[in-house]
Each structure stands twice: as structure tokens, then as C-alpha cells.
Legacy VTK file of the C-alpha trace (Angstrom):
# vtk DataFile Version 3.0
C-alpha trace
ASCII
DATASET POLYDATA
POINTS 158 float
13.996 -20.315 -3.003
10.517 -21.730 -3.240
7.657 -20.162 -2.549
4.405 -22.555 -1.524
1.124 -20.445 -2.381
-2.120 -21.663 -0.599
-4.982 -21.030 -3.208
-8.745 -20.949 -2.275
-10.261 -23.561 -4.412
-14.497 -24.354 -3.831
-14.230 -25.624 -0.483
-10.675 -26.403 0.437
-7.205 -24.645 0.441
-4.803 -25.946 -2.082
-1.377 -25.457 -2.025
0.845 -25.244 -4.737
4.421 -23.857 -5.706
4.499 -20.047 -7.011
5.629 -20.520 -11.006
7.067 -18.343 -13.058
4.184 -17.474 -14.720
2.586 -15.688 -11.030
5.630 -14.358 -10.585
5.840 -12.531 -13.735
2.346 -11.328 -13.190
2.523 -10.423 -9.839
5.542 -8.321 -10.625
3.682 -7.010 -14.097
0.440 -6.007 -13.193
1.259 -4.653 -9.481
-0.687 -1.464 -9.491
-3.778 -4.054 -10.788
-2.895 -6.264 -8.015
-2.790 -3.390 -5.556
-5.994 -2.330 -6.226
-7.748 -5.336 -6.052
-6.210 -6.051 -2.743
-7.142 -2.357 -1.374
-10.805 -3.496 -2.252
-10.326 -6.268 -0.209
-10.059 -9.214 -2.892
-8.870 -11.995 -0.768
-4.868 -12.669 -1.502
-5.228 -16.281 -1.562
-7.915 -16.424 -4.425
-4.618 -16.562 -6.854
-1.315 -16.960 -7.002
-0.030 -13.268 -8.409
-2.458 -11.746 -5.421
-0.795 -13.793 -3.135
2.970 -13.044 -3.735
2.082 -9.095 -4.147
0.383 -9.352 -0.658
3.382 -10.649 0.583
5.432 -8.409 -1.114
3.534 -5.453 0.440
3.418 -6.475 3.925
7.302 -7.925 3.606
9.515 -5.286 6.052
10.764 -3.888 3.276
8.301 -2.527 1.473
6.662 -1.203 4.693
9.865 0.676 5.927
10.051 2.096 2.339
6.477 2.905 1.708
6.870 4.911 5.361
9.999 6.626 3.994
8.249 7.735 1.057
5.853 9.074 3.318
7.835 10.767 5.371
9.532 12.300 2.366
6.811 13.456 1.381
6.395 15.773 4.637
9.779 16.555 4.322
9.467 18.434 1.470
6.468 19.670 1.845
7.776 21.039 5.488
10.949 22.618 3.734
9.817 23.719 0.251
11.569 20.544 -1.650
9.250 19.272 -4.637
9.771 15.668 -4.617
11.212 13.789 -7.179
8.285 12.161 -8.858
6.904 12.722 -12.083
3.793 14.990 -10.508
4.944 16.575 -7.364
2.484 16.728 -4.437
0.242 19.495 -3.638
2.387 21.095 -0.389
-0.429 22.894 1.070
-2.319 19.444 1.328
0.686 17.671 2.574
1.186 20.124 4.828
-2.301 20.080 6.251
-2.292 16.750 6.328
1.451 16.114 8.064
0.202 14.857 11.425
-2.093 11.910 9.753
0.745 11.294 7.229
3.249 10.774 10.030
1.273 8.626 12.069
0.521 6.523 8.789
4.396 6.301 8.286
4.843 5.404 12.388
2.530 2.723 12.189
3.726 1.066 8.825
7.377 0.886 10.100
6.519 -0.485 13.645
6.494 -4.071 14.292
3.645 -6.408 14.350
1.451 -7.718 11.748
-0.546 -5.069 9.274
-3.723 -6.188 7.037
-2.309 -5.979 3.134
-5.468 -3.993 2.311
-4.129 -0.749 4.415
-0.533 -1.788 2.901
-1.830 -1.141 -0.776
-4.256 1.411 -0.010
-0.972 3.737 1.094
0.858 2.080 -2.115
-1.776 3.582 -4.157
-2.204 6.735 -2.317
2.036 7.699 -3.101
1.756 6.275 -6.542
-1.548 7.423 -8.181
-0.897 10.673 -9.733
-4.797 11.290 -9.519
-4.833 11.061 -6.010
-5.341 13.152 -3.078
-1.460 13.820 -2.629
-1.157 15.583 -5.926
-4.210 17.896 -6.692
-4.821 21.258 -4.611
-8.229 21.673 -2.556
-7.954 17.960 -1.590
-6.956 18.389 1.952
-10.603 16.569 3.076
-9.856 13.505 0.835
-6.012 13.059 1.822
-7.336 13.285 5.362
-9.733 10.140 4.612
-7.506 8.424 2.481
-4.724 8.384 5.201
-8.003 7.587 7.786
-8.762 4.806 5.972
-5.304 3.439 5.247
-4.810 4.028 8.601
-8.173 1.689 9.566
-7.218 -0.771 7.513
-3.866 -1.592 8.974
-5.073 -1.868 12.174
-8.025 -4.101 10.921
-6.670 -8.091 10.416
-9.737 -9.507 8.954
-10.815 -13.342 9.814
-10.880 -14.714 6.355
LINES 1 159
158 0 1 2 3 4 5 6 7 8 9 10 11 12 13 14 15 16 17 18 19 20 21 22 23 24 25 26 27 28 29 30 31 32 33 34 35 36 37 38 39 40 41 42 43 44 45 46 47 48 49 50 51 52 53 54 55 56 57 58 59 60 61 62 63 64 65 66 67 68 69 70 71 72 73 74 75 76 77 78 79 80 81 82 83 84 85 86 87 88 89 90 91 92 93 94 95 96 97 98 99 100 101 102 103 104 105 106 107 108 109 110 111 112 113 114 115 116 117 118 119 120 121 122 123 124 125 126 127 128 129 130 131 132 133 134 135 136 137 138 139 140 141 142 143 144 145 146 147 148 149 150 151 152 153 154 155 156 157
């Protein structure tokens, strides 16, 4: 299967196949990716921005990125450390729970989502820095899921 990627170039959209090359980097340097496109980089200014946007706002990787949320409630609700590397801070996740299931509701319901929100929530379950992991960071999970939250909703005019 062929994927057609529509690049910004100057003053016109280009489109091109997706090589191997954009593949491997888009696959590669995801986290990178994800970051840039929680900052709002635009996805079409390359081809390995491109694919991971799609990636991230594919079905898939919403209903599992809302499964990992909701996991992460879940054992925070019944005492389970979950099976990551760093396990979450439970008294955070458990202050947080309400924001962190709506966040998981609205990435698994239907209907378009902007990518940013998408890779903001990536980041938020896979940077062991974060909000989700460190105790007396109840205030910045709250924003974090806030802004995630914003951000879905938000489908930019680019």
C-alpha cells in the first residue's frame, strides 16, 4: 500500500509518495516527532511528520492511547502499579481520575481529533518526567490533561 504525502513547499502543496526513508524516520524518531507535533509544527511540513500524525490520529492508536489511560486509573483506583518502567504517582492519578477519564472518553469517541492533543496525551503516558509519574504534581497533571483535552477539541485551519 502506498501512501501519497502532501508536503508544504513555498507557496504550493506538493504531493509525493511516502519512501522508505520517512518511513523509517517517522517510525525512528517518534517521541521527536511527537513533540514537534504537540508544539504545533504543521504535519505536512515533511514527510516523517506527516505519517506520525496519521499514525496518531489512526483509530488505533486513539483506542489504545485511551486504554492506557484508563489503565492507568485502574490501577491507581485498585492499588495495581502499572507495568511501565516508572510507575505513576497514584495519589496524582487518583486526584486526577475524573479529567483522565474524560481524556480517555473523548479520544475513543468518533469524529475527527487535532494530532496536537493526540501527541500531547502520547507524551503525557510516555515521558517518565511527566506529571503522571512524580508526587506533588496533581496541579500540572490537571493542566496537562486540560490542555490535551483543548487541543483535541481544537481542529486548527491550517
Amino acid at each position: 500500500m502506498s501512501t501519497v504525502l502532501l508536503l508544504a513547499s513555498e507557496d504550493a502543496v506538493v504531493g509525493r509518495r511516502a519512501g522508505l526513508r520517512d518511513r523509517l524516520i517517522a517510525r525512528l524518531r517518534a517521541g521527536a516527532l511527537d513533540r514537534e507535533l504537540a508544539r504545533g509544527v504543521a504535519p505536512e511540513s515533511c514527510g516523517p511528520l506527516e505519517l506520525r500524525a496519521r499514525a496518531l490520529i489512526g483509530p488505533a492508536m486513539r483506542k489504545t492511547l485511551a486504554r492506557q489511560l484508563r489503565r492507568v486509573v485502574s490501577d491507581a483506583r485498585g492499588g495495581h502499579a502499572w507495568m511501565t518502567h516508572v510507575p505513576v504517582c497514584r495519589p496524582e492519578v487518583l486526584d486526577a481520575a475524573a479529567e483522565l477519564d474524560v481524556l480517555a472518553n473523548r479520544l475513543a469517541a468518533p469524529g475527527p481529533v487535532d494530532v496536537r492533543g493526540v501527541a500531547q496525551v502520547q507524551l503525557l503516558l510516555s515521558d517518565g518526567c511527566g506529571p503522571l509519574y512524580f508526587r506533588g504534581a496533581t496541579d500540572e497533571l490537571r493542566a496537562s490533561v486540560a490542555r490535551a483535552l483543548t487541543r483535541l477539541e481544537v481542529l486548527e485551519q491550517r
